[in-house]
C-alpha positions in Angstrom: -47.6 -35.7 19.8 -47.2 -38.2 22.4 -46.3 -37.5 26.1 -42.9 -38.9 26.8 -44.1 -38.8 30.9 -47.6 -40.1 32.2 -49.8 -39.1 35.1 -48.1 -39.7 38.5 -44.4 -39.9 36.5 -41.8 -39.1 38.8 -39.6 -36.4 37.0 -36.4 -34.0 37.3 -35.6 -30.5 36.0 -32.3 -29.6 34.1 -33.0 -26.2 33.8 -34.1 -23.4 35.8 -37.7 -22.5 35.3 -38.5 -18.7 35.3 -42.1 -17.0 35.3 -42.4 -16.1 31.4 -45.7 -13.7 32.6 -47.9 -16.9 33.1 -47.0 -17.9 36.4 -49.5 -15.6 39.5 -48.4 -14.2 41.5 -44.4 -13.3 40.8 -42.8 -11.3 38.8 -41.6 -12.1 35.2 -38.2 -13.7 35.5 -38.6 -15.0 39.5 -37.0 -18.3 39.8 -40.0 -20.9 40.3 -37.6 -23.9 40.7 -34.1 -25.0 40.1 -32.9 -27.0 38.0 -32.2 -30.9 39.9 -35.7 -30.2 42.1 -37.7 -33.6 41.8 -41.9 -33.9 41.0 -44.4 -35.4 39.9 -46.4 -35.3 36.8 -49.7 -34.6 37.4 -51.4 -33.1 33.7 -49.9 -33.0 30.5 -51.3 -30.1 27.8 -50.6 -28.5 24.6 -49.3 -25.0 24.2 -50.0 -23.4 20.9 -50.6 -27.3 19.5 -46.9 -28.1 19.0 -45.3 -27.9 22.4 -46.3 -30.8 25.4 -46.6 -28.9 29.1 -46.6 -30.8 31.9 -47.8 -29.8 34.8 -45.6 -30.9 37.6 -45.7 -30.8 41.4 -43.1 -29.9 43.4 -43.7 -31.6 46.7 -40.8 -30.4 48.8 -41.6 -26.4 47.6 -45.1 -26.9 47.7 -45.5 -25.5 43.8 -46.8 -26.6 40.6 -45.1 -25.7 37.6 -45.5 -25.7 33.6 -42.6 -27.6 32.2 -41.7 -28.2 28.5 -40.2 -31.8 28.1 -37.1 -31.1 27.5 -36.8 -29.3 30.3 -37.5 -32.7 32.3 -35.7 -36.2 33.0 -36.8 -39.4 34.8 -36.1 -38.8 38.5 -34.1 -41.8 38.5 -31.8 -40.7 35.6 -28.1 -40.2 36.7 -27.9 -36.7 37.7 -25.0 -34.5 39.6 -26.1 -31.7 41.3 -24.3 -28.5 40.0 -22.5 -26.2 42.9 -22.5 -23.0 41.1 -25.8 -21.1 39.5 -26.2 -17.8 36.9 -24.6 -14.4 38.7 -22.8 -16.6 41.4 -19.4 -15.0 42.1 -16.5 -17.5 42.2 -12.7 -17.5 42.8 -11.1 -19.7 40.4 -8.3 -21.9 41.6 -5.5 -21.8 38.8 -4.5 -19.4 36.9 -6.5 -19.3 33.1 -4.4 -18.4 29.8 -5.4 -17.6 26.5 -3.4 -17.9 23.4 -0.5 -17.8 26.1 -1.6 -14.7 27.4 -2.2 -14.6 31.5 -5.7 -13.6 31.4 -6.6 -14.5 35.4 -4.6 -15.1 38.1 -5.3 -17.9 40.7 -7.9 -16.2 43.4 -8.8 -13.6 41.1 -12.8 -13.6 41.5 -15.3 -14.0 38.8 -18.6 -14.2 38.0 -20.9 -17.3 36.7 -22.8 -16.1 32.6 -23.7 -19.8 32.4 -24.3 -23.4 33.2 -23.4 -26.3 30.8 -24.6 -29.4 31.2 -24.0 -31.7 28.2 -22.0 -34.8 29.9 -23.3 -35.5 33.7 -19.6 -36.3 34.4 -18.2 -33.0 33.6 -20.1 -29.5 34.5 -19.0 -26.5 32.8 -19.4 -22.9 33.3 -19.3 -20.1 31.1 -17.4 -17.8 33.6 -16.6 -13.8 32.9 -13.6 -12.9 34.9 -11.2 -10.2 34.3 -12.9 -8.4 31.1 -12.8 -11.7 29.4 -15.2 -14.8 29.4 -14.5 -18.4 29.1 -15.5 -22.0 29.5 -14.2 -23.7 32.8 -14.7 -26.9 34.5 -16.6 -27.0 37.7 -13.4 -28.5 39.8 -11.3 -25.3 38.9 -13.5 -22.9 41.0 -14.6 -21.9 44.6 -17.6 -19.8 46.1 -16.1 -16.3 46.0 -16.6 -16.6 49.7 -15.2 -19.6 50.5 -12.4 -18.0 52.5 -12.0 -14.2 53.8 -8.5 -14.0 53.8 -7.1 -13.1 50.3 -3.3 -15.3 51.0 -5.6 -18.3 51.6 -7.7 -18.2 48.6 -4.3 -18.4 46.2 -3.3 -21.3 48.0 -3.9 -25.2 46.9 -4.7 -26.8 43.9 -7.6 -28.0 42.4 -6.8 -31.2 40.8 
């Protein structure tokens, strides 16, 4: 196995990274960083001889993380910043059908199962609204708080 990043590597996450128990000091689960935080590679190591750690330094939170490398990319790879993270609530702005069945309204509020990132162009969410749960572009929803009046939130498009 050969490190894809060196010492001193600049590098970016495109995941979340959770405690998985090895992390001191938080909780299993915690968020230690999002995904899109920048570091830099400071000691690369094996875990159970077939999986490349890298320990990386988050400057600008001050932490120092184990990351797997697929978890990482060059810092200066092309890289859009998604608005929307696991368990956020959102209003989506058109309404979604299924098989021609109305299954949410425009403004109806939802909440975020998961991120997918496979083309940097186009972010997608896995969104469970009404009962039901779906794929959805990034452009067709809103922070469920965006506005507090409910008239205002069905108005617009998101095109």
């Amino acid at each position: 196995m050969r490190p894809k990043y060196e010492y001193g590597s600049e590098v970016r996450l495109i995941r979340n990274v959770r405690n998985d128990g090895t992390y001191p000091g938080t909780e299993v689960g915690e968020l230690l960083m999002r995904r899109g935080e920048v570091g830099c590679v400071y000691d690369v190591g094996t875990y159970l001889q077939d999986q490349l750690i890298y320990r990386v330094h988050f400057l600008e939170a001050g932490r120092t993380v184990g990351c797997r490398e697929e978890e990482l990319i060059p810092a200066d790879a092309e890289w859009i910043q998604n608005r929307f993270e696991f368990r956020d609530k959102v209003r989506i702005l058109c309404d979604l059908r299924m098989a021609g069945q109305l299954i949410a309204s425009k403004g109806d509020q939802g909440e975020i199962e998961g991120v997918l990132r496979d083309d940097q162009s186009d972010i997608q969410y896995n969104l469970y609204i009404n009962g039901q749960s779906i794929c959805i572009p990034e452009r067709a929803l809103e922070p469920a708080a965006a506005t507090a009046d409910p008239q205002m939130a069905r108005g617009g498009d998101y095109g």
